[in-house]
Backbone as CSV, one residue per row, in Angstrom:
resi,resn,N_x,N_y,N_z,CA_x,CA_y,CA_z,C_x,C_y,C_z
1,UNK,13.700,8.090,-9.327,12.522,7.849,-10.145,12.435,6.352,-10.383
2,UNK,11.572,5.306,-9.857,11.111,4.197,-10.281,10.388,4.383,-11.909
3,UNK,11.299,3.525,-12.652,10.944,3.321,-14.280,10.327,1.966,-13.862
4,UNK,10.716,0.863,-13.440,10.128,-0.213,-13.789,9.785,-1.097,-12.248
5,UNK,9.151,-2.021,-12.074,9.272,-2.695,-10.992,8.278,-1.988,-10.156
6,UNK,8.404,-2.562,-8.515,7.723,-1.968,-7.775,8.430,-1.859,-6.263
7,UNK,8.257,-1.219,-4.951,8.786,-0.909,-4.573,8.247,-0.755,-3.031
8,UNK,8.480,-1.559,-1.973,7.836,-1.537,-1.081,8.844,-0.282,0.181
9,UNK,7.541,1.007,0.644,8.248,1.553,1.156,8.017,1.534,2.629
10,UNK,8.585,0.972,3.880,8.620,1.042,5.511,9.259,2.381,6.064
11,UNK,8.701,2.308,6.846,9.358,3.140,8.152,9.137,2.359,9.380
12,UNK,10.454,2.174,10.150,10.455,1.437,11.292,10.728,2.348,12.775
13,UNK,10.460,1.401,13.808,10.662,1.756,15.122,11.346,1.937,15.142
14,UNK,12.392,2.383,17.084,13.119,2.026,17.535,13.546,0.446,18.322
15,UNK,12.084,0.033,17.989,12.265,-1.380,18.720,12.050,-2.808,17.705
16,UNK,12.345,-1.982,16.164,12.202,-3.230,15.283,10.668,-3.509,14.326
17,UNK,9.898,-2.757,14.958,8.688,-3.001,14.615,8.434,-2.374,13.094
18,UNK,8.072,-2.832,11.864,8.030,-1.745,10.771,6.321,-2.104,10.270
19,UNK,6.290,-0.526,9.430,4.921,-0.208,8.711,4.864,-0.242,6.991
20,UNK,4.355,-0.829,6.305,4.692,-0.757,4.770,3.830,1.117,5.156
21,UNK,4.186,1.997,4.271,4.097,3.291,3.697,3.020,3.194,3.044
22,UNK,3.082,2.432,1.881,3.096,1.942,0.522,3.791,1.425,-0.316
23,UNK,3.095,1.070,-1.153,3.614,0.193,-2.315,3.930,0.994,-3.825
24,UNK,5.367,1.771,-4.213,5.664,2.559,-4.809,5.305,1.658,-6.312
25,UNK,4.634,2.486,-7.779,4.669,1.916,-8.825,5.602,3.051,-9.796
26,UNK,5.970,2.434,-10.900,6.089,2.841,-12.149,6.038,4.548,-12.124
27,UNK,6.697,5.340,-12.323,6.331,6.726,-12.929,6.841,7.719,-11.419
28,UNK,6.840,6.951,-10.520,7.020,7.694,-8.441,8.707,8.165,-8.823
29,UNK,8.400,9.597,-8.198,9.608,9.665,-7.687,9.736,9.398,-5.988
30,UNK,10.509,8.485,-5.539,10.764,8.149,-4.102,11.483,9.206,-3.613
31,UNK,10.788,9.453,-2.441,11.468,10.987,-1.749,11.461,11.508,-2.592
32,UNK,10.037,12.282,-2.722,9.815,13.515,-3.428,9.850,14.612,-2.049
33,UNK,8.897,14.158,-1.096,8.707,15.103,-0.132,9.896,15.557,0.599
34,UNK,11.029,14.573,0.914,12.389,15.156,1.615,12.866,16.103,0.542
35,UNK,12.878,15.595,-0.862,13.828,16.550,-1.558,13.144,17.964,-1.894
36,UNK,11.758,18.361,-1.862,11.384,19.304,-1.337,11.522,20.489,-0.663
37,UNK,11.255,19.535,0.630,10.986,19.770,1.789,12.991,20.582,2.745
38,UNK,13.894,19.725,1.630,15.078,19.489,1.939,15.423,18.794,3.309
39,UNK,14.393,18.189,4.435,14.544,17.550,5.258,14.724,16.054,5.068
40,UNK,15.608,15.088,6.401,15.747,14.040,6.093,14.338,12.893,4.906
41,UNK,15.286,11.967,4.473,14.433,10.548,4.607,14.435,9.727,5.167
42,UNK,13.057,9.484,5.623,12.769,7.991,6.855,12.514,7.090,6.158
43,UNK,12.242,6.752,5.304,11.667,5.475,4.660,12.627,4.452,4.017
44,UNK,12.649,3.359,4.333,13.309,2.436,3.546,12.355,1.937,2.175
45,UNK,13.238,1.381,1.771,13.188,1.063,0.317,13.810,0.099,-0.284
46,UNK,12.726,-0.987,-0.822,12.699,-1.994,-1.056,12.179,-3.065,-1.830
47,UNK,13.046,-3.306,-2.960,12.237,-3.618,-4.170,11.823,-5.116,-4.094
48,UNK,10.199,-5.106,-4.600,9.380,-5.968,-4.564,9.939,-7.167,-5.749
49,UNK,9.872,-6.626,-6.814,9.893,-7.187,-8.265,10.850,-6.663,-8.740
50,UNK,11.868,-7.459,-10.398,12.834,-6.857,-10.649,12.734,-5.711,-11.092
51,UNK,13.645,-4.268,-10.451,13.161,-3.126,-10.700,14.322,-2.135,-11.830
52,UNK,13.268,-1.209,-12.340,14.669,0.348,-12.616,14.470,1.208,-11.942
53,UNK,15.344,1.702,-11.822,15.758,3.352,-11.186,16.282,4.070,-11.601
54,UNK,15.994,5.110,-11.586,17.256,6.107,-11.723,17.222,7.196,-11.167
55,UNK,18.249,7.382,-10.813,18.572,8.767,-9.857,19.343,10.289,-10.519
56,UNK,18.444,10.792,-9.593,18.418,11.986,-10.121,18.869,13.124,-8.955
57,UNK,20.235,13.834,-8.742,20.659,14.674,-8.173,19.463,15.661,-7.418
58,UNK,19.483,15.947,-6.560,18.585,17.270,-5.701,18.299,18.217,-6.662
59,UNK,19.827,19.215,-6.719,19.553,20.108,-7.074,19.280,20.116,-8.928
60,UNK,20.074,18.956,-9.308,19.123,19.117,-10.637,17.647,19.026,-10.880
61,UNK,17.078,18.424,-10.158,15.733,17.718,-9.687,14.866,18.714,-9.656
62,UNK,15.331,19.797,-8.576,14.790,21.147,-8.560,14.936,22.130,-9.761
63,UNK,16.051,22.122,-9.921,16.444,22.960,-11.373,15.331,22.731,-12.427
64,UNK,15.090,21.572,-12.716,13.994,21.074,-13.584,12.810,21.454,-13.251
65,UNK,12.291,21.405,-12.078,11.068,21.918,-11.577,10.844,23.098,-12.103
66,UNK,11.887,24.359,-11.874,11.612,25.890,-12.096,11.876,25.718,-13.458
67,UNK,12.201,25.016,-14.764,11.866,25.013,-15.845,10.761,24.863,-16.083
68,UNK,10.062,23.632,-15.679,9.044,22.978,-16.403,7.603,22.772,-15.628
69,UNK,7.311,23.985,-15.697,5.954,23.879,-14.870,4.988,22.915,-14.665
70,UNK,4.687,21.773,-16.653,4.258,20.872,-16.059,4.659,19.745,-15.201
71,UNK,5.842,19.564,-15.214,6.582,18.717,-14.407,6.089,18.917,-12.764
72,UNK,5.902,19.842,-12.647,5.139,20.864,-11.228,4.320,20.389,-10.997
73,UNK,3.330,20.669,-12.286,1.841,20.004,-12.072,1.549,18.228,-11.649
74,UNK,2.791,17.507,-12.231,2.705,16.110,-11.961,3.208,15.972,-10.552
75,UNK,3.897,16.510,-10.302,4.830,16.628,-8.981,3.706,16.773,-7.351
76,UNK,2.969,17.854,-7.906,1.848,17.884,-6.878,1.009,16.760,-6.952
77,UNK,0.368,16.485,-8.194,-0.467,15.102,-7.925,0.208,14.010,-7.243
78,UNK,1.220,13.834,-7.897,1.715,12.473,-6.750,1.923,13.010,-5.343
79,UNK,2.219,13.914,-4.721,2.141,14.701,-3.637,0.695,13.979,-3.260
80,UNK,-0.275,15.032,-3.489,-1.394,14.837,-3.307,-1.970,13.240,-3.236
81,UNK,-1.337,12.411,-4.235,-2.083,10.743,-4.193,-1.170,10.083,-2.925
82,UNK,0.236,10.612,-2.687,0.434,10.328,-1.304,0.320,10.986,-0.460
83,UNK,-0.374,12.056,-0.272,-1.114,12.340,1.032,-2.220,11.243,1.465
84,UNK,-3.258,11.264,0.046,-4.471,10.875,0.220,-4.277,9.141,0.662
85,UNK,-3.184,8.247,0.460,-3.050,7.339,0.817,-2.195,6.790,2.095
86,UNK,-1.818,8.363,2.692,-1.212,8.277,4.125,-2.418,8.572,4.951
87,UNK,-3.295,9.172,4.626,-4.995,9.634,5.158,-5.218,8.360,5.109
88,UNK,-5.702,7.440,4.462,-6.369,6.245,4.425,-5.792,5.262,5.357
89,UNK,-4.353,5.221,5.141,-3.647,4.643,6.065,-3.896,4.453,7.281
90,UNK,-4.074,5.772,8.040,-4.226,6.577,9.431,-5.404,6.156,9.774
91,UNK,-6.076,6.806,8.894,-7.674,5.842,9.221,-7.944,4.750,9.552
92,UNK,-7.317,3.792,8.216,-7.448,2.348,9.130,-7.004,2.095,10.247
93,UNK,-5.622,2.607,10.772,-4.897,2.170,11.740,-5.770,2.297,12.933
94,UNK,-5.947,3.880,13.173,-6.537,4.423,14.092,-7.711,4.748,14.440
95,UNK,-8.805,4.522,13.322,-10.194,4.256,13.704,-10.877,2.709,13.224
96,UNK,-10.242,1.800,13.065,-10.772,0.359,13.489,-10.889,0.178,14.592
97,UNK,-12.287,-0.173,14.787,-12.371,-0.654,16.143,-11.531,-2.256,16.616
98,UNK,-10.938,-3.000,15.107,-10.644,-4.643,15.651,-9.360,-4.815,14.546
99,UNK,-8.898,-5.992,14.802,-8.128,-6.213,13.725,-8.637,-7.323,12.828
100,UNK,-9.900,-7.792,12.355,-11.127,-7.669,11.502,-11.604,-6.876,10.031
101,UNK,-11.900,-5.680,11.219,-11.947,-4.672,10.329,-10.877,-4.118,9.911
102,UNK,-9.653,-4.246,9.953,-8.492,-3.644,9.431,-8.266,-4.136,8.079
103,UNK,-8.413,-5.317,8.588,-7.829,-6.591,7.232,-9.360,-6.616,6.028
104,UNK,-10.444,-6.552,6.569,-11.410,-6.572,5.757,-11.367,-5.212,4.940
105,UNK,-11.276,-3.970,5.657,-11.138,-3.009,4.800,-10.171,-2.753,3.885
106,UNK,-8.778,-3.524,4.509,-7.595,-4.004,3.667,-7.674,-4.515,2.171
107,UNK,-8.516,-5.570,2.528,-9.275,-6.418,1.164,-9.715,-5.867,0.412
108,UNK,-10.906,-5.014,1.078,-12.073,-4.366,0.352,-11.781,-3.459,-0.865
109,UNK,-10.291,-2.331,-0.240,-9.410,-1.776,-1.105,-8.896,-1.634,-2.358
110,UNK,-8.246,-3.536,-1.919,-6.959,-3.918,-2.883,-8.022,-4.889,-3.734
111,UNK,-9.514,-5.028,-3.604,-10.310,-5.153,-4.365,-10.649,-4.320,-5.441
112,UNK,-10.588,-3.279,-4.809,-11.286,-1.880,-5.966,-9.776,-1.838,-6.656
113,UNK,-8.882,-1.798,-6.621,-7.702,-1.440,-7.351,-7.201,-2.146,-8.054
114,UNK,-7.791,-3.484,-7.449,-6.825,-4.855,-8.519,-7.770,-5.796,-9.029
115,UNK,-8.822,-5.844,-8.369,-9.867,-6.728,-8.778,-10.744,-7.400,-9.896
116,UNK,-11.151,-8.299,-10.164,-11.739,-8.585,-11.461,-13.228,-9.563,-11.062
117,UNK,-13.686,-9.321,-11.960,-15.386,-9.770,-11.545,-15.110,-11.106,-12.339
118,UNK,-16.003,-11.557,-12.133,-16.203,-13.037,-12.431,-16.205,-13.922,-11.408
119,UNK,-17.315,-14.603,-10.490,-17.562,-15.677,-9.543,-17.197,-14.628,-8.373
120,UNK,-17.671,-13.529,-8.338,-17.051,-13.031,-7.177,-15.950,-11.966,-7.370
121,UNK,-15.033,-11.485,-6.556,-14.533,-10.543,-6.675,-13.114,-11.316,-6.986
122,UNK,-12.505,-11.235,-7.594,-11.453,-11.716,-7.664,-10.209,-10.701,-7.949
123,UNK,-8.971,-11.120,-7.308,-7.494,-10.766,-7.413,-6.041,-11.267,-7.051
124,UNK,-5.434,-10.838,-7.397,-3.870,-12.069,-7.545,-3.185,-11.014,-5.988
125,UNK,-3.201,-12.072,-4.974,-2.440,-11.390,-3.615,-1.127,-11.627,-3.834
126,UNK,-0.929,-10.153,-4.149,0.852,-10.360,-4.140,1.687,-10.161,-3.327
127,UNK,0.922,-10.006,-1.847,1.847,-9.273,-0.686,1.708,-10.689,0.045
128,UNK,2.809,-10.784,0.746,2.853,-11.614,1.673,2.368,-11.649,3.209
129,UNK,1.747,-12.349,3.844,1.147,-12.102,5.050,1.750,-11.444,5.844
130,UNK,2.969,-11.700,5.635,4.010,-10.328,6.814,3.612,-8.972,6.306
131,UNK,3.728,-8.830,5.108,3.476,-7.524,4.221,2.079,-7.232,4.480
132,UNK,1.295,-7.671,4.629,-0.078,-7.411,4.621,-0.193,-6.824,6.620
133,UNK,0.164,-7.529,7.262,0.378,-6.948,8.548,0.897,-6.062,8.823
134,UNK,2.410,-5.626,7.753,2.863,-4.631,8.060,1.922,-3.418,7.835
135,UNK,1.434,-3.554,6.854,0.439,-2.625,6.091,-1.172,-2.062,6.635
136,UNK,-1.172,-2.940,8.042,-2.558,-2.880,8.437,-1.942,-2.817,10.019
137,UNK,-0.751,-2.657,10.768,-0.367,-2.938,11.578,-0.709,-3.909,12.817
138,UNK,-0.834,-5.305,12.068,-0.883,-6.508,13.155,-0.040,-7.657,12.793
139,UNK,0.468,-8.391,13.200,0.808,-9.595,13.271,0.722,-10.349,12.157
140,UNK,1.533,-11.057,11.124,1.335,-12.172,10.379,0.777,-12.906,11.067
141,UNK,0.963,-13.529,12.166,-0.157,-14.747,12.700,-1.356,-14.358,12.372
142,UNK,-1.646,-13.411,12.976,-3.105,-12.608,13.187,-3.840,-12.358,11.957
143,UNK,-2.726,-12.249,10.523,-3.641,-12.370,9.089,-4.001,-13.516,8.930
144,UNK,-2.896,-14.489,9.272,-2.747,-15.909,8.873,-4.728,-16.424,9.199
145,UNK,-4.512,-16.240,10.908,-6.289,-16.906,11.143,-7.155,-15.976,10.781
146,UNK,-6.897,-14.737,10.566,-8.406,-14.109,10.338,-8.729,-14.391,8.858
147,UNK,-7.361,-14.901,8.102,-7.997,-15.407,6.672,-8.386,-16.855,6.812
148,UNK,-8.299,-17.173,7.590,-8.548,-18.389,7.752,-10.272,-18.758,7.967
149,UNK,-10.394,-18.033,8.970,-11.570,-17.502,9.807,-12.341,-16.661,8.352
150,UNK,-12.024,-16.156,8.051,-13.135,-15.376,6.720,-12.988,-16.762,5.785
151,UNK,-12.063,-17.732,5.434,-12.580,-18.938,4.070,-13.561,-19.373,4.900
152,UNK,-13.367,-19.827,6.285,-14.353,-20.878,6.783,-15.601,-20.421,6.990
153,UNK,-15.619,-18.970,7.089,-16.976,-18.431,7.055,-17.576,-18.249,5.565
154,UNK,-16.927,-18.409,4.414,-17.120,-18.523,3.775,-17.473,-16.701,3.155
155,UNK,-16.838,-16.178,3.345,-16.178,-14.811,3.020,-15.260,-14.770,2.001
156,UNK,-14.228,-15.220,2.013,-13.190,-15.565,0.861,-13.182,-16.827,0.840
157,UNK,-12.544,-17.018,-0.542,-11.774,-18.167,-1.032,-10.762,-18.279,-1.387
158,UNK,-9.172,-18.672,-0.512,-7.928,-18.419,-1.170,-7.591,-19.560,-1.814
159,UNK,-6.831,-19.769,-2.936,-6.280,-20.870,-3.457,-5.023,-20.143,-4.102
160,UNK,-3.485,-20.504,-3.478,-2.508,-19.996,-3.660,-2.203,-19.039,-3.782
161,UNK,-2.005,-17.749,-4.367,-2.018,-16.244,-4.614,-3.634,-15.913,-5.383
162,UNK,-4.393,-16.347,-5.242,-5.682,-15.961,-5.618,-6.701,-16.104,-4.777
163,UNK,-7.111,-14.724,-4.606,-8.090,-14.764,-3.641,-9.488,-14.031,-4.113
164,UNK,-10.162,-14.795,-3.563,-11.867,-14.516,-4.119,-12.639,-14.092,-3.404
165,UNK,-13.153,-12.614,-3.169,-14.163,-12.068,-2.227,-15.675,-12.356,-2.621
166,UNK,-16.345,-13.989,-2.190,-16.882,-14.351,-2.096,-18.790,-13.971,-2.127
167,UNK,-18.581,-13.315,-0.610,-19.708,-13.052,-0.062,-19.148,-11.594,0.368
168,UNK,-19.404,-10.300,-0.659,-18.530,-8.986,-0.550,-19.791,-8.755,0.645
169,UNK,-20.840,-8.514,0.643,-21.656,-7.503,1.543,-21.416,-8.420,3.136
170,UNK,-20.891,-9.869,3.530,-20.579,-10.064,4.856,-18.756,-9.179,4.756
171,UNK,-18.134,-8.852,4.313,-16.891,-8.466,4.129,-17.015,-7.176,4.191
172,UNK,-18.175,-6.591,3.790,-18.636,-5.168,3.676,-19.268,-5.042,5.117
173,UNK,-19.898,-5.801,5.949,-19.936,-5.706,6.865,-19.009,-5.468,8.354
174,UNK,-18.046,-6.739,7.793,-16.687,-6.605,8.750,-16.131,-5.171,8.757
175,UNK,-16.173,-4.595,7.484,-15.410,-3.476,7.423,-15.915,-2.448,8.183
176,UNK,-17.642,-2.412,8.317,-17.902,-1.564,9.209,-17.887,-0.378,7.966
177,UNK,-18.741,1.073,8.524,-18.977,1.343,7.544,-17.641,3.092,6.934
């Protein structure tokens, strides 16, 4: 169970190559679905910010479940909010036509979730360009110029960990619909 912090989760190749999962918050139990499921875990795990944890045995884990029904009920929603964000995932990966639209819809996202109005869309980028590639599956280089390529078009505006979605409906465009 992540109490505090945050928690970046990959799954990698055989040839080195890795995918961020997601980005675990506050309240997640990590490997919910193996302990379930009772099948392995693939995912690494890897804390972003200084974190808590605490661990919690299988079978007590379960034991608790057949007590506490609502515990059940929370258990499925996070189920369910990581399905719905392995769906989204998939989507981007596999129906972008460019790696453009990956990163723009990327944005567009972590706009609605983190964002703040004022001059534009604004939010504090806390992932690092490797992280952001991992997460959209391309290349840090390849974020590096296409953010580059969206300031000069005048799409965003980055200035250190703050980035400003500028001109949202050309960004809304990239994304394609």
């Amino acid at each position: 169970m992540l109490c505090a912090g945050r928690v970046k989760l990959t799954v990698c190749s055989q040839d080195g190559r890795s995918l961020i999962t997601r980005i675990s918050t506050p309240g997640e139990v990590l490997g919910l679905a193996a302990t379930l499921s009772g099948k392995p875990y693939y995912l690494t795990a890897e804390t972003l910010t200084p974190s808590e944890v605490n661990f919690i045995k299988c079978d007590d884990f379960l034991r608790f479940l057949h007590e506490h029904g609502d515990a059940c009920v929370r258990v499925a929603q996070q189920l369910a909010q990581n399905f719905q964000t392995a769906t989204e995932q998939i989507s981007l990966l596999g129906l972008s036509s460019s790696v453009s639209e990956r990163l723009a819809k990327f944005l567009l996202s972590l706009g609605a979730r983190e964002g703040q109005a004022g001059g534009g869309l604004r939010l504090k980028l806390t992932y690092t360009h490797e992280e952001i590639g991992q997460m959209i599956g391309i290349s840090r280089e390849t974020v590096t110029r296409l953010l580059a390529d969206f300031k000069k078009n005048r799409i965003i505006n980055l200035k250190g960990s703050t980035l400003v979605i500028s001109n949202r409906p050309a960004l809304e465009a990239l994304a394609g619909p």
